[in-house]
C-alpha positions as CSV (number, residue, x, y, z in Angstrom):
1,X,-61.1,-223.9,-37.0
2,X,-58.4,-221.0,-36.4
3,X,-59.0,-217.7,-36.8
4,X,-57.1,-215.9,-39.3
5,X,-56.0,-212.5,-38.6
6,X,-54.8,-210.1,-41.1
7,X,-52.0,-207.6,-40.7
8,X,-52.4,-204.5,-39.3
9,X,-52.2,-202.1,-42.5
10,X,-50.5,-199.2,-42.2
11,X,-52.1,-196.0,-41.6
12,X,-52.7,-193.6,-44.3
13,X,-50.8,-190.4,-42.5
14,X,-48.3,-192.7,-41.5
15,X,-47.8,-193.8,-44.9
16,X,-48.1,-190.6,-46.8
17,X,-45.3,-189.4,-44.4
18,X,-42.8,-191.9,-45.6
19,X,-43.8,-191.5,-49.4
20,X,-43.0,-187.2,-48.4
21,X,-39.8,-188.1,-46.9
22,X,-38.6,-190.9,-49.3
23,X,-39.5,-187.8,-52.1
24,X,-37.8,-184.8,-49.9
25,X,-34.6,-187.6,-49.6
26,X,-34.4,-188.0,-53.7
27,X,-34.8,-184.8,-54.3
28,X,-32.0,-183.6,-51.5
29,X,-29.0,-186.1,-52.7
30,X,-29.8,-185.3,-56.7
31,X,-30.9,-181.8,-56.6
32,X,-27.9,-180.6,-58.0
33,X,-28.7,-183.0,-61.1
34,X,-32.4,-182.2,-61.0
35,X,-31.3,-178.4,-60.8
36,X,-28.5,-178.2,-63.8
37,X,-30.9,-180.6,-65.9
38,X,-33.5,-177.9,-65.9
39,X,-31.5,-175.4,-66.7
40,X,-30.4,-177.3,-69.7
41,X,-33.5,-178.2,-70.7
42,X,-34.6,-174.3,-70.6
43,X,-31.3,-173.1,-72.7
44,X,-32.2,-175.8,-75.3
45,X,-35.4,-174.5,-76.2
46,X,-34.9,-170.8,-75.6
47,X,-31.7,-171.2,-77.8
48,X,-33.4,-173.5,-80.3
49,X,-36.4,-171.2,-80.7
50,X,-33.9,-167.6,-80.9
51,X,-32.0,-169.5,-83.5
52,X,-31.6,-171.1,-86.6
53,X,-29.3,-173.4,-86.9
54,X,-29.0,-174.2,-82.9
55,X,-31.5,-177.2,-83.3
56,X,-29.2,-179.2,-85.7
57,X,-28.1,-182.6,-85.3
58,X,-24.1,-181.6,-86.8
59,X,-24.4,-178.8,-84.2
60,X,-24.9,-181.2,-81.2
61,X,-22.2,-183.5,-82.4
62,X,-19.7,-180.7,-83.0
63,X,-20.5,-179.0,-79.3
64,X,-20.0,-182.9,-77.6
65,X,-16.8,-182.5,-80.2
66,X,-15.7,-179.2,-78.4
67,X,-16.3,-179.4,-74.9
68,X,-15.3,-183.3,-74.5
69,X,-12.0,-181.8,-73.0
70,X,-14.2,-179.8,-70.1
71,X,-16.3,-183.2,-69.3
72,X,-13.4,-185.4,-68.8
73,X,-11.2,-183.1,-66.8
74,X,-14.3,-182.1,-65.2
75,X,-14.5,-185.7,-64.0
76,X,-11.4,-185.3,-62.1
77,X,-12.1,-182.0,-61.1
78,X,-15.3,-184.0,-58.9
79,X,-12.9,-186.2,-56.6
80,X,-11.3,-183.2,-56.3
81,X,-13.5,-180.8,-55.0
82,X,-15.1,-183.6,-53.7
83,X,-12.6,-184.1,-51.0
84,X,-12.8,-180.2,-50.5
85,X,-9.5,-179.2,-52.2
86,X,-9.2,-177.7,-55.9
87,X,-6.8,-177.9,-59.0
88,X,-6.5,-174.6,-60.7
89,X,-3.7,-176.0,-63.1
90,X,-5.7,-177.9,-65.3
91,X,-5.6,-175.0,-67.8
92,X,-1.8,-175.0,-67.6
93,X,-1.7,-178.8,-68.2
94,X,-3.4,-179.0,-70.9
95,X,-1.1,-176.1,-72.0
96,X,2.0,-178.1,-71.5
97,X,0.4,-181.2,-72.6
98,X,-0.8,-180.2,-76.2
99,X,2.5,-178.6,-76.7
100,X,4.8,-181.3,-75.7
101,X,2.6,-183.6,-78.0
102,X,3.4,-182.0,-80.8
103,X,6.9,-181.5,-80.0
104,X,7.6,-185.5,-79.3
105,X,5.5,-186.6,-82.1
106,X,7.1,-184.2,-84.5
107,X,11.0,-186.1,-83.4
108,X,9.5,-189.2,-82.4
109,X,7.5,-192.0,-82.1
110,X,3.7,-191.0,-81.3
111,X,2.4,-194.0,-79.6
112,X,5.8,-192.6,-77.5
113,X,4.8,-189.5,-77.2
114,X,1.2,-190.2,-76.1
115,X,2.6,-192.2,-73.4
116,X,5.2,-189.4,-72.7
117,X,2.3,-186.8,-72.8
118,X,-0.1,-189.0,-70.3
119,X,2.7,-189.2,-67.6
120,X,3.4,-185.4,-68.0
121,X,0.0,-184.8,-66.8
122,X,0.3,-187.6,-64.2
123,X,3.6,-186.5,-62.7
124,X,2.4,-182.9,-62.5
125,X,-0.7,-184.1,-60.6
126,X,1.6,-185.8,-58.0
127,X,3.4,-183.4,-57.4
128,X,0.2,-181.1,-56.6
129,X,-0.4,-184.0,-54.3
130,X,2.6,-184.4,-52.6
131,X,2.8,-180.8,-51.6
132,X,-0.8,-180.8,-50.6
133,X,-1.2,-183.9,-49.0
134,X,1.9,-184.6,-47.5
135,X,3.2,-181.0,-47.6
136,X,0.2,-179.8,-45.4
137,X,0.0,-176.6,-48.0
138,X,-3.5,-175.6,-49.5
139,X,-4.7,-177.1,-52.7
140,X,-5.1,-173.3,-53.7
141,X,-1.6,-172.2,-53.2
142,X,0.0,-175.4,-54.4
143,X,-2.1,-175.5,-57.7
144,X,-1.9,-171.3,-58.2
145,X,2.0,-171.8,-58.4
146,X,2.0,-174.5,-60.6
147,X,-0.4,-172.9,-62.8
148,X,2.0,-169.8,-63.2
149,X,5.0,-172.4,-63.9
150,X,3.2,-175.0,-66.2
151,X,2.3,-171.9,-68.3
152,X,6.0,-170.9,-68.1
153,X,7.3,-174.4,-69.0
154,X,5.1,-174.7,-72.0
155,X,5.9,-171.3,-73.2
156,X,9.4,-171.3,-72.9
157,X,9.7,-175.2,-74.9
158,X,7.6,-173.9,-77.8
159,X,8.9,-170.5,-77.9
160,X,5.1,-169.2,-77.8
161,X,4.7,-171.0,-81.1
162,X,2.3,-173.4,-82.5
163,X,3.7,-177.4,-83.7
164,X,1.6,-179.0,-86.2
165,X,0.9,-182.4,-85.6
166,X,1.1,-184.4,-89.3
167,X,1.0,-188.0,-87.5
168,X,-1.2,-190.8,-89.0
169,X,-1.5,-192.6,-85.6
170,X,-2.9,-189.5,-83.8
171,X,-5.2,-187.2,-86.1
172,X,-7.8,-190.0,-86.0
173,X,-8.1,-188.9,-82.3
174,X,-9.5,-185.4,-83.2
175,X,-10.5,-186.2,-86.0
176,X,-12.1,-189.5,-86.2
177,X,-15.6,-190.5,-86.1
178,X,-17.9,-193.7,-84.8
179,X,-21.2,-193.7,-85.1
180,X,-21.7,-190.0,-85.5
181,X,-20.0,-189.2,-83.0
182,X,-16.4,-188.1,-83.2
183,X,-13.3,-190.1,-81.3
184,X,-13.3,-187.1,-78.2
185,X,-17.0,-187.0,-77.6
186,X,-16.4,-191.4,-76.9
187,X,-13.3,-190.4,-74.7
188,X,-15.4,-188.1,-73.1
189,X,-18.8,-190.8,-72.3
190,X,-16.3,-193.7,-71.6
191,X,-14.3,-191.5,-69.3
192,X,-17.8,-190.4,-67.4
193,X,-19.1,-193.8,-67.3
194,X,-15.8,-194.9,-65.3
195,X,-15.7,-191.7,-63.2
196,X,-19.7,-192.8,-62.2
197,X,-18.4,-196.6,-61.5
198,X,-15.6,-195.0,-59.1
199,X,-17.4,-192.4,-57.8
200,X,-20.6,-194.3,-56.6
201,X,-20.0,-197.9,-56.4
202,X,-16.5,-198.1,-55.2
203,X,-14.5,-198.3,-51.6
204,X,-12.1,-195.5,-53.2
205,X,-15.1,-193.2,-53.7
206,X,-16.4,-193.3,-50.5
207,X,-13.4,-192.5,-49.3
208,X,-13.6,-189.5,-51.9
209,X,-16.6,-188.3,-50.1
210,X,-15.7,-189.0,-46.7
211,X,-12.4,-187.2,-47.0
212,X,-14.4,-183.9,-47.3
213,X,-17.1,-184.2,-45.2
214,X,-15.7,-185.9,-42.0
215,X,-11.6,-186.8,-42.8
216,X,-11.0,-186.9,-39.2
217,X,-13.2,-189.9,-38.3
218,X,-12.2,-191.2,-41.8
219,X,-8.3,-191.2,-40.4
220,X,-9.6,-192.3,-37.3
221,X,-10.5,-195.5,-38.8
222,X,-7.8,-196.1,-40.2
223,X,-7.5,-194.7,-43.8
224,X,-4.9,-193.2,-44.9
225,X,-6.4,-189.9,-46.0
226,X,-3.4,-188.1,-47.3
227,X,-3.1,-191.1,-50.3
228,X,-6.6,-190.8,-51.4
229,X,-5.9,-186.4,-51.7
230,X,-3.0,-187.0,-53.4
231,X,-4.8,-189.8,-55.8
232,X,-7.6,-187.1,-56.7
233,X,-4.9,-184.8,-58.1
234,X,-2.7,-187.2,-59.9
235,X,-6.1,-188.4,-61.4
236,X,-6.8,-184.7,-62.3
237,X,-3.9,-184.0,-63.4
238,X,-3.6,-186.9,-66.0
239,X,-7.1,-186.4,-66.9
240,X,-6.1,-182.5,-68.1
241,X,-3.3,-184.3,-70.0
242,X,-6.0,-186.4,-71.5
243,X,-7.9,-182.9,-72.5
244,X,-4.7,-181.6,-73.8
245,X,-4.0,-184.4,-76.2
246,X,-7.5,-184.2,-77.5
247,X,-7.3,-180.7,-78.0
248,X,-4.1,-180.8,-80.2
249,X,-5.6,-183.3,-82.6
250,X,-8.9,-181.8,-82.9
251,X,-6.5,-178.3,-83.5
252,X,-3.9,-180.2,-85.8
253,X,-1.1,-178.6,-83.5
254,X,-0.2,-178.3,-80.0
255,X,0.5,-174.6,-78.6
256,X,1.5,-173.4,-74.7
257,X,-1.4,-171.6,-75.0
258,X,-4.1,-173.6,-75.1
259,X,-6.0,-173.7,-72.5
260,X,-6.2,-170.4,-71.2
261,X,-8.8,-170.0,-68.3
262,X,-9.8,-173.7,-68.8
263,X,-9.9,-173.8,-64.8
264,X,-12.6,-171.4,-64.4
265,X,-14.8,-173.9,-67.6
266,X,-14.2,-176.9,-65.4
267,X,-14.8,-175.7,-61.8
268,X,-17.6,-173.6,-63.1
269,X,-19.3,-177.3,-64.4
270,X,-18.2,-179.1,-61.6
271,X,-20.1,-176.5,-59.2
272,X,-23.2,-176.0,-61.7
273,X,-23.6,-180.0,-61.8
274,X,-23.9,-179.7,-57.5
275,X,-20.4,-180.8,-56.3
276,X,-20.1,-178.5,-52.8
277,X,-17.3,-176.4,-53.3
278,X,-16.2,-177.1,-49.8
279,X,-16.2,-181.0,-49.9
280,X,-18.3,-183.7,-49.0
281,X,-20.9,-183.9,-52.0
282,X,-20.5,-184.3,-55.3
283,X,-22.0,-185.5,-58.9
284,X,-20.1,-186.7,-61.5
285,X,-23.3,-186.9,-63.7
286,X,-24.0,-183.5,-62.6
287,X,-20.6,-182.0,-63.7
288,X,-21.0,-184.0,-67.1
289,X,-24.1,-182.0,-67.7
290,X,-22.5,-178.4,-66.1
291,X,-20.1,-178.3,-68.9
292,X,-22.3,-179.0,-71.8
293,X,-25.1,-176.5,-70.4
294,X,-21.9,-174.0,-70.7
295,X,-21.2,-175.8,-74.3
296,X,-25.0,-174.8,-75.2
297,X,-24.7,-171.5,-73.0
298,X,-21.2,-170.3,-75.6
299,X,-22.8,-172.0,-78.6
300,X,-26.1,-170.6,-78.0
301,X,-24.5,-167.1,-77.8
302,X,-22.6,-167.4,-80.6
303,X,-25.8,-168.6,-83.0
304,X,-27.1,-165.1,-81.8
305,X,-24.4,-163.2,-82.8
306,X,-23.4,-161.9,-79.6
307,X,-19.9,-160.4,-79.3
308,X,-17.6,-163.3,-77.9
309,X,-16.1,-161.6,-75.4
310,X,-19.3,-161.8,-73.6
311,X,-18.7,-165.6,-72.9
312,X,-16.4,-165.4,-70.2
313,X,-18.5,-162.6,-68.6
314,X,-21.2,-164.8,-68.7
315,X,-19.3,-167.9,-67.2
316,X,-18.6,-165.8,-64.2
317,X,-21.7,-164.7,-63.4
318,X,-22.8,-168.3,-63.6
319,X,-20.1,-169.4,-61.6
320,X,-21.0,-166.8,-58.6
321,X,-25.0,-167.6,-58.8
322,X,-24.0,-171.5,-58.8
323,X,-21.4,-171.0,-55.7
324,X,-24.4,-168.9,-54.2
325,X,-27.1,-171.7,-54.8
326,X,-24.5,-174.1,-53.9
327,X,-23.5,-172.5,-50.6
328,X,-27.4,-171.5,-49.6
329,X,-30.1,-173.6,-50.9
330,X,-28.4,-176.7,-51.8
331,X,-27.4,-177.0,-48.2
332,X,-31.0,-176.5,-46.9
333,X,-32.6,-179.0,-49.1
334,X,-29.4,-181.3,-48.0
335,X,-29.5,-181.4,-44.4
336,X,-31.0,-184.8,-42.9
337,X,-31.2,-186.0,-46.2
């Protein structure tokens, strides 16, 4: 007969150590998640015990109705930051984008004009990307100039007037409805869903991330960095033309001033959902659910009757306490992770 001899089992510190590390590892690469969830949670009751009419089921569908725009440019706005640079003409797009909308669809074909509209916001992107990418100039300057000149361009074609848009083919965009939900709120989940898919399970978002935490090595081996910057604006950029189109339709006209201080909504979600501010980590799911808590946060405040002035003031101070959490102690919890 042969002795049979069982395996040594592990030892109960020893084990206990890897079940604290495998929970101190979780809980460092989602906090920002974790972090921005609870804070929606605790706005949805607060607001749906101070209110009335907050905890209604139209109420929900018309906020995912309003603030689709913020979640799919904030999308872009991830591989952005992401690689440690920043778009502020998003606002200005989507400026430009809603007015030349209305302005090709009212002499023209729409289908023509959508495609027009998408390759606005693309080219505008590109050229954010050129300069910064291949231009060697900051993100900041590049996208602070063409924020001032988008703005001018869509003023100056529309005469600072709104262009109804009467079309057939494109109301249903605003307008429409699926399953409860209207047409911009399924823009908005398919447009997250995808930016997940890139983000997490693809050579291209890897690159995203590698780009702002180590670009260097990144070029070392042999990636061309300055095409995946320059792919994060263009992205960007034709995302905010995306946000521009929706909000003409769900407006029934396009004006050059939509979109004013649109930047501060998105960045402020993007950095609320986790996404380090100078590169190198990022959460699209996090960002989806940064610009609904500020949905809830200016929905909430408006339920209450608060003057709505106070909305931006509030945004800002979010902004500042999320760039300090983000900066301080995010980056403890991350390190080693």
């Amino acid at each position: 007969m042969t002795a049979q001899t069982d395996q040594p089992a592990t030892p109960p510190a020893k084990a206990e150590r890897q079940v604290n590390k495998q929970r101190h590892d979780f809980i460092a690469r989602n906090l920002g998640v974790l972090s921005i969830s609870g804070v929606f949670v605790l706005l949805f009751i607060f607001f749906s015990l101070s209110t009335d009419r907050f905890f209604d089921v139209e109420n929900f569908v018309n906020i995912l109705r309003q603030y689709a725009p913020t979640v799919v440019v904030a999308m872009g706005m991830t591989f952005v930051i992401t690689t440690g640079a920043i778009d502020l003409s998003v606002g200005s797009i989507v400026g430009l984008t809603a007015a030349a909308l209305a302005l090709l669809a009212e002499n023209g074909n729409p289908i023509f004009a959508l495609i027009v509209t998408l390759l606005i916001g693309a080219g505008i992107g590109a050229i954010n990307g050129a300069l910064t990418a291949y231009g060697k100039l900051q993100s900041f300057i590049v996208t602070l100039a063409a924020l001032t000149a988008v703005r001018g361009i869509a003023l100056l074609i529309t005469d600072g007037y709104s262009t109804p848009i009467d079309s057939t083919v494109l109301r249903p965009l605003g307008h429409g409805k699926f399953l409860g939900l209207y047409t911009p709120t399924w823009i908005a989940i398919i447009t997250v869903a995808l930016a997940w898919y890139v983000f997490t399970q693809t050579r291209f978002g890897r690159y995203i991330t590698a780009v702002g935490s180590n670009a260097e090595s990144l070029r070392r081996s042999g990636v061309d960095i300055r095409k995946i910057q320059m792919a994060a604006l263009v992205l960007t950029g034709t995302l905010a033309a995306v946000a521009g189109i929706l909000t003409a339709t769900r407006l029934g006209s396009g004006s050059g001033n939509s979109g004013q201080m649109f930047e501060l909504e998105v960045i402020t979600a993007v950095v609320l959902g986790g996404t380090a501010l100078m590169g190198g980590r990022g959460s699209v799911i996090g960002s989806a659910i940064g610009a609904l808590t500020l949905g809830i946060i200016s929905n909430g405040l408006v339920q209450l009757k608060v003057d709505v002035y106070w909305v931006p003031i509030v945004q800002g101070t979010i902004l500042l306490v999320a760039i300090f959490l983000n900066s301080r102690v995010f980056r403890r919890w991350t390190k080693g992770a």
